[in-house]
C-alpha positions as a LaTeX table, in Angstrom:
\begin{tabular}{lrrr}
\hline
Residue & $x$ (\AA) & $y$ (\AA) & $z$ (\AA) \\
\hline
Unk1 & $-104.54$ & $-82.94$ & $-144.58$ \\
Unk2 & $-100.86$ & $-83.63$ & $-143.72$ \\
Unk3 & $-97.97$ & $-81.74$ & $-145.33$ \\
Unk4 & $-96.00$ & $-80.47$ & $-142.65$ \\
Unk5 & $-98.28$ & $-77.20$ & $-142.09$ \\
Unk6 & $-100.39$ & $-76.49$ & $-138.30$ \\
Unk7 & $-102.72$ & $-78.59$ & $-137.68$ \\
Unk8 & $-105.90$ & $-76.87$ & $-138.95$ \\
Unk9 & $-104.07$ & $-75.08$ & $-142.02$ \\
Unk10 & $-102.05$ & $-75.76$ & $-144.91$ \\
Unk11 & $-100.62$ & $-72.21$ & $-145.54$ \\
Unk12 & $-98.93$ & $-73.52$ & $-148.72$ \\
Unk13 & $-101.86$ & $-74.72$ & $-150.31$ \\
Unk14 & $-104.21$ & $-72.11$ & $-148.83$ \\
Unk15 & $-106.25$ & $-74.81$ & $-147.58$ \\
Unk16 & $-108.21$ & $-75.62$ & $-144.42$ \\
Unk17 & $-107.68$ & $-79.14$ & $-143.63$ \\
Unk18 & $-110.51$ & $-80.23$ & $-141.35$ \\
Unk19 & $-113.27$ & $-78.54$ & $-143.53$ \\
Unk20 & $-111.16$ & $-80.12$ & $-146.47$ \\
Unk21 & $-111.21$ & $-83.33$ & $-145.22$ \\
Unk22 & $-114.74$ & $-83.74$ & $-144.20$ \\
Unk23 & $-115.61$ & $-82.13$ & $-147.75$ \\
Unk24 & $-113.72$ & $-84.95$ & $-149.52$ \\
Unk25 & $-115.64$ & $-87.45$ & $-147.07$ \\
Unk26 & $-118.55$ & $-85.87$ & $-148.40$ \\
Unk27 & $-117.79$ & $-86.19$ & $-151.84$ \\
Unk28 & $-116.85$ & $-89.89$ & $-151.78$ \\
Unk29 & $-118.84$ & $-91.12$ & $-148.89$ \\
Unk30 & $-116.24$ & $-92.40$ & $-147.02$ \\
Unk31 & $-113.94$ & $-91.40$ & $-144.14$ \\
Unk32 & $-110.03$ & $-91.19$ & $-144.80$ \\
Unk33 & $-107.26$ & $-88.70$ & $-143.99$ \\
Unk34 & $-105.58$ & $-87.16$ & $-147.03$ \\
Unk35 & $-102.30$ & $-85.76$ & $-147.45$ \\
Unk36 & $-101.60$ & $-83.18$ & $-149.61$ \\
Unk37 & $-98.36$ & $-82.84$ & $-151.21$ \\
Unk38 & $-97.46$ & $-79.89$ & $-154.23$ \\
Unk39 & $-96.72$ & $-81.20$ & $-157.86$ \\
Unk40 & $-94.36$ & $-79.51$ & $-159.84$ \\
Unk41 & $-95.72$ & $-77.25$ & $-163.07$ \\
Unk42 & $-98.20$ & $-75.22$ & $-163.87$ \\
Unk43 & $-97.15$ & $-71.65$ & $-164.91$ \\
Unk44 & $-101.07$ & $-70.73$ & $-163.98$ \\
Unk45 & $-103.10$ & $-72.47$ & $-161.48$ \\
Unk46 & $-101.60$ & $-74.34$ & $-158.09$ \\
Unk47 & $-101.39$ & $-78.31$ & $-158.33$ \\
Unk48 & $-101.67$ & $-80.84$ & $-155.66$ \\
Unk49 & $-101.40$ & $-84.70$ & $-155.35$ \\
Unk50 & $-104.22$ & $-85.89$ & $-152.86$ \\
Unk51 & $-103.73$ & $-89.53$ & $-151.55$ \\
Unk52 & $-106.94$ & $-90.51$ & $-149.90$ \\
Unk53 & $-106.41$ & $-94.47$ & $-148.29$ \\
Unk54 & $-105.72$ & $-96.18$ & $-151.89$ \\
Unk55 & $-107.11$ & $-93.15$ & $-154.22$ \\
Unk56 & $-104.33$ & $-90.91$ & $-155.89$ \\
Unk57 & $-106.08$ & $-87.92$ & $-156.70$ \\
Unk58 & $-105.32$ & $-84.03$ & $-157.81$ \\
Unk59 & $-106.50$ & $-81.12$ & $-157.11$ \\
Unk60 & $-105.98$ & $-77.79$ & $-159.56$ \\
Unk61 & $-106.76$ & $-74.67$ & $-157.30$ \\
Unk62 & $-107.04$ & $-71.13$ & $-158.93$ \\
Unk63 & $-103.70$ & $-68.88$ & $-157.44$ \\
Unk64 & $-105.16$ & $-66.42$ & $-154.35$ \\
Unk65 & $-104.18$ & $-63.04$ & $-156.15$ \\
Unk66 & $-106.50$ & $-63.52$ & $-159.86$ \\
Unk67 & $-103.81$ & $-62.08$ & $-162.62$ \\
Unk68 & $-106.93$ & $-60.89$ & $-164.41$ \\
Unk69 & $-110.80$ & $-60.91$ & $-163.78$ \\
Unk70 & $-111.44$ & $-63.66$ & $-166.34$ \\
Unk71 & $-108.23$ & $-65.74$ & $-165.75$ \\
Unk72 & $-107.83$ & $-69.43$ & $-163.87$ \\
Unk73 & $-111.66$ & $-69.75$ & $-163.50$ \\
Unk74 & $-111.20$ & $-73.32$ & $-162.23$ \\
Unk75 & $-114.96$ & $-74.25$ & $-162.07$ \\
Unk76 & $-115.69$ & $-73.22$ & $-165.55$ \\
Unk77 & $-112.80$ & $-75.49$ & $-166.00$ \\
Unk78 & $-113.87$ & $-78.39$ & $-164.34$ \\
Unk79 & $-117.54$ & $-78.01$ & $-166.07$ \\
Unk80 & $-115.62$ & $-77.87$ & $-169.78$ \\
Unk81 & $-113.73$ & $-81.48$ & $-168.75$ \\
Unk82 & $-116.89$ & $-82.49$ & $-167.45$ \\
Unk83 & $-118.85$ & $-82.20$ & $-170.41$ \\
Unk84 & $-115.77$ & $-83.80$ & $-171.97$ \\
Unk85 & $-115.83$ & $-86.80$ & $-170.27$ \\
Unk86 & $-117.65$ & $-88.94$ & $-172.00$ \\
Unk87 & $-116.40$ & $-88.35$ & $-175.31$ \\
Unk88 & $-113.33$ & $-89.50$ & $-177.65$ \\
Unk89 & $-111.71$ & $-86.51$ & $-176.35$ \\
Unk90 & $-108.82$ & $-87.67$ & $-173.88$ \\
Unk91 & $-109.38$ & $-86.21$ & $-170.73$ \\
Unk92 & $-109.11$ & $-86.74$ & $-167.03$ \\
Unk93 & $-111.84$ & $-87.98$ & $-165.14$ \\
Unk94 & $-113.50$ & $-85.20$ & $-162.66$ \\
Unk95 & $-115.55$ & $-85.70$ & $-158.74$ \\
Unk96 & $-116.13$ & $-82.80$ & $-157.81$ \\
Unk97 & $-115.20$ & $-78.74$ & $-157.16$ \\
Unk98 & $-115.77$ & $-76.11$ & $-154.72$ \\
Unk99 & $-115.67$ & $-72.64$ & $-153.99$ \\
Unk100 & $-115.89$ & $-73.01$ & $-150.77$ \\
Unk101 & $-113.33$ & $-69.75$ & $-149.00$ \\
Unk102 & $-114.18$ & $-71.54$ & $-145.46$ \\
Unk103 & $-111.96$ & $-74.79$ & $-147.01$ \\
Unk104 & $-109.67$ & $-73.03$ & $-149.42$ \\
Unk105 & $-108.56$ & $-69.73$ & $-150.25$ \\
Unk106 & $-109.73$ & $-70.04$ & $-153.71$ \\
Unk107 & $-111.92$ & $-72.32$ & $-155.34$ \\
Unk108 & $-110.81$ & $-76.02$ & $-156.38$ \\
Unk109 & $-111.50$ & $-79.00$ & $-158.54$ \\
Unk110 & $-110.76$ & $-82.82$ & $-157.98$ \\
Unk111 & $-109.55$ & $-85.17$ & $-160.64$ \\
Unk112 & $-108.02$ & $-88.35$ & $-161.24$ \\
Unk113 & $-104.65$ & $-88.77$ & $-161.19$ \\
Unk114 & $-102.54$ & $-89.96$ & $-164.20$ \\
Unk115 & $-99.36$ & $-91.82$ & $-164.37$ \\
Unk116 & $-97.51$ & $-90.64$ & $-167.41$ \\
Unk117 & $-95.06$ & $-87.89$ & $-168.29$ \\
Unk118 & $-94.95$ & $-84.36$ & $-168.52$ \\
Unk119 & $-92.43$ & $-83.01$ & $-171.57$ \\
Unk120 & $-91.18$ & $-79.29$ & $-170.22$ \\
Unk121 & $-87.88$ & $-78.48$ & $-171.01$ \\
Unk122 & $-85.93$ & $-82.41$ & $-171.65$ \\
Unk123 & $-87.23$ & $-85.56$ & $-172.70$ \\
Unk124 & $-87.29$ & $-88.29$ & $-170.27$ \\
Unk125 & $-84.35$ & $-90.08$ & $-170.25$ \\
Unk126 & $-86.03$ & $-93.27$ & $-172.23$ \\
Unk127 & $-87.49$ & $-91.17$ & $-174.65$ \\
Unk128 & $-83.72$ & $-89.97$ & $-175.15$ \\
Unk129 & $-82.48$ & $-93.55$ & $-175.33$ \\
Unk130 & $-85.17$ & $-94.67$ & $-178.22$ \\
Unk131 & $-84.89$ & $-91.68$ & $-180.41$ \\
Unk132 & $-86.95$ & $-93.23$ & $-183.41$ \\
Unk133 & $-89.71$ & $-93.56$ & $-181.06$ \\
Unk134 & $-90.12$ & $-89.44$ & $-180.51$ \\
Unk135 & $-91.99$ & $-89.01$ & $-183.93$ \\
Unk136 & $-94.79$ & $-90.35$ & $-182.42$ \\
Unk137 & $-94.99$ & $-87.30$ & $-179.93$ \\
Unk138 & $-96.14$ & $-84.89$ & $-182.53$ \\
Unk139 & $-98.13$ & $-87.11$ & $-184.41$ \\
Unk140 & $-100.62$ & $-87.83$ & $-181.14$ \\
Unk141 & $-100.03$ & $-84.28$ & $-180.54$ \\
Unk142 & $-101.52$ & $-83.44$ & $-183.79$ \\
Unk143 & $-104.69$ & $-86.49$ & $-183.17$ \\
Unk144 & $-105.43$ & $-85.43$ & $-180.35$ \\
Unk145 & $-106.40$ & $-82.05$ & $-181.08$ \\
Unk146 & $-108.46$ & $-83.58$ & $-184.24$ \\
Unk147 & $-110.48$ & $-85.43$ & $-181.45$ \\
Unk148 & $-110.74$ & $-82.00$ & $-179.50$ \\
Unk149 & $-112.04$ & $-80.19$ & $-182.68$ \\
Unk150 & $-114.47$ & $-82.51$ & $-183.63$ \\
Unk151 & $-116.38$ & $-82.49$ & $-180.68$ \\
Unk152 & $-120.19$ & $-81.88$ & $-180.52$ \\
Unk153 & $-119.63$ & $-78.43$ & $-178.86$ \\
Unk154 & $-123.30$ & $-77.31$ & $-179.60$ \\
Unk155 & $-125.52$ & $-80.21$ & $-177.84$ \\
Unk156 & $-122.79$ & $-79.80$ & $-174.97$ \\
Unk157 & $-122.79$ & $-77.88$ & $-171.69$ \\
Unk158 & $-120.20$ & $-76.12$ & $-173.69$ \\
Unk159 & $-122.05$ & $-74.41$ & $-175.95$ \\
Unk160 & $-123.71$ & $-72.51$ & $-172.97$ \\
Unk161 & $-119.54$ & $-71.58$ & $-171.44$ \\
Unk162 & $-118.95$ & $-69.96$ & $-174.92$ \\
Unk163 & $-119.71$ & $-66.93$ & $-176.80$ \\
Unk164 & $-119.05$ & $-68.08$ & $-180.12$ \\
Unk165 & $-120.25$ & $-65.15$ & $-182.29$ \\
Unk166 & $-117.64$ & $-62.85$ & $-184.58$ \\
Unk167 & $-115.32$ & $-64.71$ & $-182.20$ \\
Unk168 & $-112.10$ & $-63.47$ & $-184.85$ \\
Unk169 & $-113.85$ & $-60.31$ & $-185.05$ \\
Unk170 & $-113.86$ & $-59.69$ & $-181.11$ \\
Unk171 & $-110.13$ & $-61.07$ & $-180.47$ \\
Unk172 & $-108.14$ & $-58.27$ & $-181.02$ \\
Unk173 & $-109.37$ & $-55.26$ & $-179.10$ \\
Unk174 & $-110.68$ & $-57.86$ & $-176.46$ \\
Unk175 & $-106.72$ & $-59.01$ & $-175.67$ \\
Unk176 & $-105.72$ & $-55.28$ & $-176.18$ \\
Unk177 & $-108.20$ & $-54.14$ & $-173.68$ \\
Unk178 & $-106.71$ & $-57.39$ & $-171.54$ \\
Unk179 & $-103.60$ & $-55.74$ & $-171.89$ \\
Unk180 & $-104.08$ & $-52.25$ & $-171.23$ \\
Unk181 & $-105.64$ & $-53.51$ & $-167.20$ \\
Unk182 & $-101.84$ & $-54.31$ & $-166.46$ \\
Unk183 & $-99.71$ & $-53.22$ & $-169.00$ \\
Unk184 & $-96.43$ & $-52.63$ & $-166.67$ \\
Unk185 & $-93.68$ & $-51.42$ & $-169.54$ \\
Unk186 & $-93.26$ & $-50.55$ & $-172.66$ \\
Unk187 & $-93.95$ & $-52.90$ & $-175.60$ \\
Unk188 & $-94.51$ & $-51.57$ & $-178.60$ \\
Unk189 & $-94.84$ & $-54.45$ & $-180.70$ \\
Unk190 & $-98.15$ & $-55.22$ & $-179.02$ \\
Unk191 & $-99.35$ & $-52.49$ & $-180.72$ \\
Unk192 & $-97.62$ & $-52.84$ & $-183.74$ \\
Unk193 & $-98.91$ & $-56.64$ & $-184.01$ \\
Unk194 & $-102.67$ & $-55.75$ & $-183.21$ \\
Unk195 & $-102.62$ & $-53.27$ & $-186.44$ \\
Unk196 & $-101.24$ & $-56.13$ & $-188.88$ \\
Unk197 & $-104.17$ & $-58.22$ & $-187.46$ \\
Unk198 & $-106.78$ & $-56.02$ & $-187.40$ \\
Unk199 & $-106.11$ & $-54.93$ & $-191.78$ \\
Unk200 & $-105.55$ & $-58.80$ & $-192.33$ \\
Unk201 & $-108.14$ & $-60.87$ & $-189.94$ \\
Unk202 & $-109.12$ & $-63.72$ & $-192.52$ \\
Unk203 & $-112.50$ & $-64.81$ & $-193.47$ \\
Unk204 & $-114.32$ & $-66.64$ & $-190.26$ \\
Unk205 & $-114.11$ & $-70.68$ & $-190.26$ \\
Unk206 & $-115.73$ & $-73.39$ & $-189.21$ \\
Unk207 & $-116.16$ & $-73.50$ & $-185.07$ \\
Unk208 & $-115.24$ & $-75.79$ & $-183.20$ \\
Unk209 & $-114.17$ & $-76.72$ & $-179.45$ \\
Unk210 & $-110.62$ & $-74.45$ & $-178.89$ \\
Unk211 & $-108.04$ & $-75.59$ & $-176.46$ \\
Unk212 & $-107.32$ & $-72.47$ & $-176.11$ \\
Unk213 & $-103.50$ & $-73.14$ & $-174.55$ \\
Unk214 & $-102.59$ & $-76.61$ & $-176.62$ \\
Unk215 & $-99.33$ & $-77.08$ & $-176.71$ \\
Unk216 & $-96.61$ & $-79.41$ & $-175.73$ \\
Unk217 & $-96.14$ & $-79.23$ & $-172.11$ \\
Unk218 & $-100.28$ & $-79.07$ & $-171.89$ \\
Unk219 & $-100.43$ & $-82.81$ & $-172.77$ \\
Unk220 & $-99.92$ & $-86.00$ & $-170.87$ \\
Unk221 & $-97.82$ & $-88.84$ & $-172.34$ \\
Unk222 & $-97.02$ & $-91.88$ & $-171.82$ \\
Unk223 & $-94.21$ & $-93.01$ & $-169.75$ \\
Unk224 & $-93.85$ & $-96.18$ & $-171.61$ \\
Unk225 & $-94.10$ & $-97.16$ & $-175.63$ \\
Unk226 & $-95.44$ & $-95.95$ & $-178.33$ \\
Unk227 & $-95.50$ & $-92.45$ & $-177.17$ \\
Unk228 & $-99.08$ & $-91.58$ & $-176.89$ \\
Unk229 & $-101.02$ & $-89.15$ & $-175.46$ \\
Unk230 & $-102.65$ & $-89.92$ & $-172.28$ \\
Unk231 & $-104.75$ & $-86.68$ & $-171.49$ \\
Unk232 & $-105.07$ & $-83.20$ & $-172.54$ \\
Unk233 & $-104.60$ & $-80.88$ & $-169.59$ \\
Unk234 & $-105.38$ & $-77.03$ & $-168.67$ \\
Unk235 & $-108.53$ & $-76.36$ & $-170.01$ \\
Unk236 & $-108.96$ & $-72.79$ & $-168.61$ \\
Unk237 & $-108.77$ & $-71.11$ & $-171.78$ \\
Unk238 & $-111.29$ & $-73.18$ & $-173.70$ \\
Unk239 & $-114.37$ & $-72.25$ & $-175.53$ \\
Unk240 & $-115.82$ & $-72.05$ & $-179.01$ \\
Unk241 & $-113.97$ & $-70.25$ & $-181.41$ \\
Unk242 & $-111.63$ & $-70.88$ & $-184.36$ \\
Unk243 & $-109.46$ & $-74.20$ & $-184.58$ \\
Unk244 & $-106.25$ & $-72.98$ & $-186.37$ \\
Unk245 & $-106.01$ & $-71.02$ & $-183.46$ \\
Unk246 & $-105.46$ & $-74.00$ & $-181.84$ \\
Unk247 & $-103.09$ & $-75.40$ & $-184.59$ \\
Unk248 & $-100.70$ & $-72.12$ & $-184.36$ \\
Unk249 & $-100.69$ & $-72.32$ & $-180.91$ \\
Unk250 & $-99.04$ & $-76.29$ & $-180.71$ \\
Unk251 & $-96.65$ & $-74.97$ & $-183.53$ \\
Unk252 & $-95.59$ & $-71.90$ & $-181.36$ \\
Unk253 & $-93.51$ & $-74.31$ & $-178.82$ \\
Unk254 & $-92.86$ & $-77.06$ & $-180.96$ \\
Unk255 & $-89.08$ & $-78.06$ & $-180.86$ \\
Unk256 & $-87.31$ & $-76.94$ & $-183.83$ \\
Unk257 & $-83.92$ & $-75.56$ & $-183.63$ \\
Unk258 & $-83.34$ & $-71.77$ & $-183.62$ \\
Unk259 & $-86.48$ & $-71.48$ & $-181.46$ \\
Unk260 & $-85.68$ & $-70.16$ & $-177.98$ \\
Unk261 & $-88.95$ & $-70.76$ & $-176.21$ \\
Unk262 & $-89.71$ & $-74.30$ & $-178.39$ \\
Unk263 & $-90.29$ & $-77.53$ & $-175.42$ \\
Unk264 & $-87.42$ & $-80.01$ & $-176.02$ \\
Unk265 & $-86.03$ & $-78.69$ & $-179.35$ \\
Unk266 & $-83.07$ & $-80.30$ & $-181.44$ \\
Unk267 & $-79.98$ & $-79.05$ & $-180.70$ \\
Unk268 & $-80.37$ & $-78.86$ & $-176.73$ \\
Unk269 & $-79.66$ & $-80.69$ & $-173.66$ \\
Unk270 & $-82.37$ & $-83.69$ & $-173.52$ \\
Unk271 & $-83.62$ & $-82.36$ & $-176.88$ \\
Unk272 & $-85.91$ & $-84.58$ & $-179.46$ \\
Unk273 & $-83.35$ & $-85.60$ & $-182.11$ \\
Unk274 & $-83.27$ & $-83.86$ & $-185.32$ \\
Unk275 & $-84.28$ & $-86.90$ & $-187.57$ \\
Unk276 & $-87.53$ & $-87.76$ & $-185.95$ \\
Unk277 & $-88.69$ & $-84.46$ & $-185.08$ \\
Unk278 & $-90.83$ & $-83.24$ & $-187.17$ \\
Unk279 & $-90.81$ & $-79.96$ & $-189.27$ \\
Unk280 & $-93.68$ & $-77.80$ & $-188.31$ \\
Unk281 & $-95.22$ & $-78.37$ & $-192.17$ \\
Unk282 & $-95.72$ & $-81.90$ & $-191.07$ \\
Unk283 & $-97.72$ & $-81.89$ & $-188.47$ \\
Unk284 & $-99.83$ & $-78.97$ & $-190.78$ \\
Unk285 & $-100.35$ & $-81.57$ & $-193.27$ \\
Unk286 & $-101.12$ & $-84.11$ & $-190.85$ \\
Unk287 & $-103.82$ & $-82.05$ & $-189.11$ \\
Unk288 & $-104.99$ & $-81.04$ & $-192.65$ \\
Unk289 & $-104.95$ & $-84.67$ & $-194.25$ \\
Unk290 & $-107.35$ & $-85.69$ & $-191.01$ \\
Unk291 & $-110.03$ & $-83.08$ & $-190.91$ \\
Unk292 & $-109.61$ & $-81.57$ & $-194.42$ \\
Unk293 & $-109.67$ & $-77.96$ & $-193.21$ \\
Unk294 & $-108.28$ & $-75.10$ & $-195.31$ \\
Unk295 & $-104.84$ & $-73.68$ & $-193.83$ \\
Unk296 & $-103.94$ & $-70.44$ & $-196.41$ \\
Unk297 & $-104.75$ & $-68.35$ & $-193.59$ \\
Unk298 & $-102.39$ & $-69.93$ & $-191.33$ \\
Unk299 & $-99.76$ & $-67.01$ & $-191.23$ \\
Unk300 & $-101.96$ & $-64.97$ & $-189.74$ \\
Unk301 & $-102.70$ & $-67.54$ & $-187.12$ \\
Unk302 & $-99.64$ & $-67.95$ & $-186.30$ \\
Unk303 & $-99.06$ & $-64.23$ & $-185.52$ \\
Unk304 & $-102.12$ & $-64.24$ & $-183.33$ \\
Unk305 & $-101.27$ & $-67.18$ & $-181.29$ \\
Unk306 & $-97.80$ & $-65.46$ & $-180.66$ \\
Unk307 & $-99.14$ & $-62.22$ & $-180.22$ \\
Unk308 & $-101.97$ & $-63.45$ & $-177.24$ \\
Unk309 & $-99.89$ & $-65.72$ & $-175.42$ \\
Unk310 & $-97.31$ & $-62.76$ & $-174.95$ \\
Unk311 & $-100.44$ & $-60.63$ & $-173.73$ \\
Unk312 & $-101.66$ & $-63.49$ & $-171.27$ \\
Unk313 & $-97.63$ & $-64.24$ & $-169.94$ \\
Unk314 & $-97.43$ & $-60.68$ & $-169.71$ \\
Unk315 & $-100.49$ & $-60.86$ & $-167.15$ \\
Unk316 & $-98.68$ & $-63.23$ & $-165.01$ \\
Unk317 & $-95.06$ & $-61.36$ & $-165.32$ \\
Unk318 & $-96.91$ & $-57.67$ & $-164.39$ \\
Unk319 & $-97.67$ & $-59.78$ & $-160.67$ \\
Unk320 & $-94.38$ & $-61.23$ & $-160.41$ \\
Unk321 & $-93.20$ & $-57.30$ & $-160.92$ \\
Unk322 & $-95.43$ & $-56.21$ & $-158.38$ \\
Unk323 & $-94.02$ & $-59.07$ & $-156.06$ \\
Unk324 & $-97.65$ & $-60.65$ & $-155.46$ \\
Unk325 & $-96.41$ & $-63.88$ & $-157.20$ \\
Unk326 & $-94.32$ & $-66.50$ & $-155.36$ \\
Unk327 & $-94.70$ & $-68.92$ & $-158.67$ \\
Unk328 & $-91.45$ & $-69.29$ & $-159.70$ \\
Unk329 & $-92.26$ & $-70.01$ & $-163.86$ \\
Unk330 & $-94.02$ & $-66.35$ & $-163.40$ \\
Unk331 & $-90.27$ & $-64.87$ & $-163.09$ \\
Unk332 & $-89.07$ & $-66.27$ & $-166.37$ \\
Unk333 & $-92.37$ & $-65.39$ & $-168.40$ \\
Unk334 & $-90.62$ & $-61.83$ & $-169.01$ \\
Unk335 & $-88.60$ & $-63.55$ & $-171.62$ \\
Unk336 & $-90.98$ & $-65.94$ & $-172.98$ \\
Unk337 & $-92.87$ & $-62.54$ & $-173.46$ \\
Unk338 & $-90.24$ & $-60.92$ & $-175.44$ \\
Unk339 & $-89.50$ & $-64.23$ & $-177.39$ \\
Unk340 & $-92.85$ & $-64.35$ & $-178.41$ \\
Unk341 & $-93.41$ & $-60.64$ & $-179.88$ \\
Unk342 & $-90.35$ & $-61.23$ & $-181.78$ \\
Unk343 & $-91.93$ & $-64.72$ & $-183.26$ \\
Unk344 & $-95.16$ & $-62.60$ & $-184.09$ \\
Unk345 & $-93.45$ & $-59.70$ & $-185.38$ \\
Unk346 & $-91.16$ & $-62.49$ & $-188.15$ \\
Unk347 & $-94.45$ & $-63.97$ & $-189.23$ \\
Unk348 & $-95.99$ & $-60.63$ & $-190.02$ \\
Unk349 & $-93.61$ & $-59.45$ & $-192.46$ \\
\hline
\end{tabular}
């Protein structure tokens, strides 16, 4: 597996490249040689093209130092996309994983590769030139998880990855007790937050499949026009549990201006522009409109989505501290951390 590593290792990637190779042969019943090269993203797991003869592959390999004991389980991952595959829900297309610690470090999945777009920071540069196209970007957004939530979760493989019972009533001392295994400085707010949940948890809703991490930069899009979404991505965070989680969770990073962690907002260097972005009530009422589900509760929602993310970023920033993270996005998530309490803190006044 060329990429400029020994011949038998690719200490980058952690992987073995004989035992990889003849894996992949394996797996496809063929015999080619397959270079490896690192994609770009990711704040989590590790990413890797894998061009095999004509095929244009990925593979998504869990980080060698865990962050937590339940975090980047890649196989229960690739089972999730898996049972996924065959319905409306836009996904990638899965071979095969492997846990394997004589071929990689950690264990891996396999998937197709796409060819579209990834929004992070700045639109692509024709997305920039067509602004009137960009409203379709939150509007596929907003379908797309509607396709997500109306999946049949319980005659799925799913169903048996979940624990789906009192899931509200379980989240908030299970993401304190998350907390408290590498809590590395003071944050007060955390606790502060988890009080204003706890007295105003709402009544439980209807469950459904949860992204669990849907947001902007989770999505693939389309490279050419309309803007559409191509295939959801990162589902290690997924179960059964409440959708508006979901919902609060896309609205968290959506670009408006005035929000310092929001993907692409107005008002900033390769920025969506201001008249076809839409407001964050918009894409409510969209989501509403298609699955008819009561919002009322959504403030709290929206404090909870805040509130976790900062507890799972903070996860990733504790092992930066502790310098047993070399992924760069893990530096910055300090920040995002702080940016998000303060989000969470506004919505529960």
């Amino acid at each position: 597996m060329s990429s400029g590593a020994n011949a038998h290792t690719d200490t980058a990637a952690g992987i073995n490249v004989s035992a990889a190779s003849a894996w992949l042969d394996a797996l496809f019943g063929d015999n080619q040689t397959p270079t490896l090269t690192p994609i770009r993203g990711g704040g989590s797991c590790e990413i890797y093209q894998l061009l095999r003869g004509e095929q244009r592959l990925v593979i998504r390999k869990a980080p060698k130092v865990l962050v937590s004991d339940s975090a980047h389980d890649v196989l229960r991952e690739f089972q999730i996309i898996a049972a996924l595959q065959s319905s409306a829900v836009r996904v990638p297309q899965v071979f095969g994983a492997c846990d394997d610690r004589e071929i990689a470090d950690a264990p891996f999945y396999v998937m197709a590769f796409i060819d579209g777009t990834v929004v992070r920071r700045r639109l692509p540069q024709n997305y920039q030139l067509a602004p009137a196209q960009q409203s379709s970007i939150g509007t596929d957004l907003i379908d797309s998880l509607v396709e997500l939530h109306a999946f049949d979760w319980r005659n799925s493989e799913i169903a048996s990855l979940s624990k789906p019972e009192n899931y509200l009533a379980r989240q908030v001392d299970r993401w304190l007790q998350q907390y408290g295994s590498y809590a590395c400085r003071e944050l007060p707010v955390i606790d502060s937050v988890s009080q204003w949940l706890a007295r105003n948890r709402p009544a439980d809703h209807e469950l459904t499949v949860m992204h669990g991490d849907y947001k902007l930069d989770n999505v693939m899009l389309s490279k050419d026009f309309p803007i559409r979404v191509l295939s959801l991505m990162d589902f290690e965070m997924t179960t059964v549990g409440d959708p508006l989680i979901d919902l609060a969770w896309a609205l968290t990073f959506w670009p408006e201006e005035g929000n310092l962690i929001a993907i692409a907002a107005p008002g900033t260097e390769g920025g969506m522009d201001a008249q076809y972005c839409q407001r964050p009530q918009t894409l409510v009422q969209r989501y509403v409109d298609l699955t008819g589900r009561n919002v009322d509760d959504l403030q709290w929602y929206q404090v909870f989505a805040a509130w976790k993310l900062a507890i799972i970023l903070e996860a990733s920033y504790a092992t930066f501290l502790a310098g047993k993270s070399n992924n760069p996005n893990h530096e910055i998530f300090g920040f995002v951390v702080d940016q998000l309490l303060l989000r969470a803190e506004r919505f529960a006044r």
